[in-house]
N, C-alpha and C positions, 0 to 999 in steps of 0.2 A: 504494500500500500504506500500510497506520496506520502503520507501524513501519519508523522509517527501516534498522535493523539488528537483526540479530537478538539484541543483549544488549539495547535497549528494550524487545523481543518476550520477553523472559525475564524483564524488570524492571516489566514494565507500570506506567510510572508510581510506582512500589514497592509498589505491589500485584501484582507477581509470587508472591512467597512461598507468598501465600494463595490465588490463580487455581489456580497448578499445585499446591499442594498437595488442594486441592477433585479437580482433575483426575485425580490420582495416587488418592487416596480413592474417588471414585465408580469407577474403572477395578476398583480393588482388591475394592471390593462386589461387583461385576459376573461379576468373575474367579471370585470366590468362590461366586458363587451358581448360575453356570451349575457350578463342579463339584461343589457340592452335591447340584445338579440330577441330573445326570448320574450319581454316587455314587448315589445314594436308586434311579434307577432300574433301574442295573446290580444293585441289591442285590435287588429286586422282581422281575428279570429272573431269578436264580439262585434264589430259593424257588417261583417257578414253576415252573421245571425240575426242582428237586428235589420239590414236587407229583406233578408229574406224573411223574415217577419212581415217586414212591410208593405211586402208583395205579395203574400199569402192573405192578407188582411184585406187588401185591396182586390184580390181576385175575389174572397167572398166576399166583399161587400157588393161588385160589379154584379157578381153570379144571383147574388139577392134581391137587387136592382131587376135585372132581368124578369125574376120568376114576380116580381111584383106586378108589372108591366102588363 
């Protein structure tokens, strides 16, 4: 193994700081993007629904209309 223990493995040479801090950052991007992701789609997911609500509501009301007539 590089690293005789694991505070060398934390200290990288003393470019730990900056290693795990990249680490922690790109994690944090990552985290963030995938619930963006996720958010934006569950939102696209309930305007469908509520579409098609809309449309279903509208066809019975037309189809109601109709048999009134």
């Amino acid at each position: 193994m590089y690293f005789e223990s694991i505070t060398e493995l934390l200290r990288m040479d003393g470019h730990g700081g900056y290693v795990w801090a990249s680490y922690i950052a790109m994690l944090t991007i990552l985290i963030a993007n995938f619930a963006m992701a996720r958010r934006k789609v569950t939102t696209q997911l309930e305007q469908l629904r509520w579409r098609r609500q809309i449309q279903e509501q509208s066809k019975a009301d037309s189809m109601a209309g109709d048999t009134l007539e």
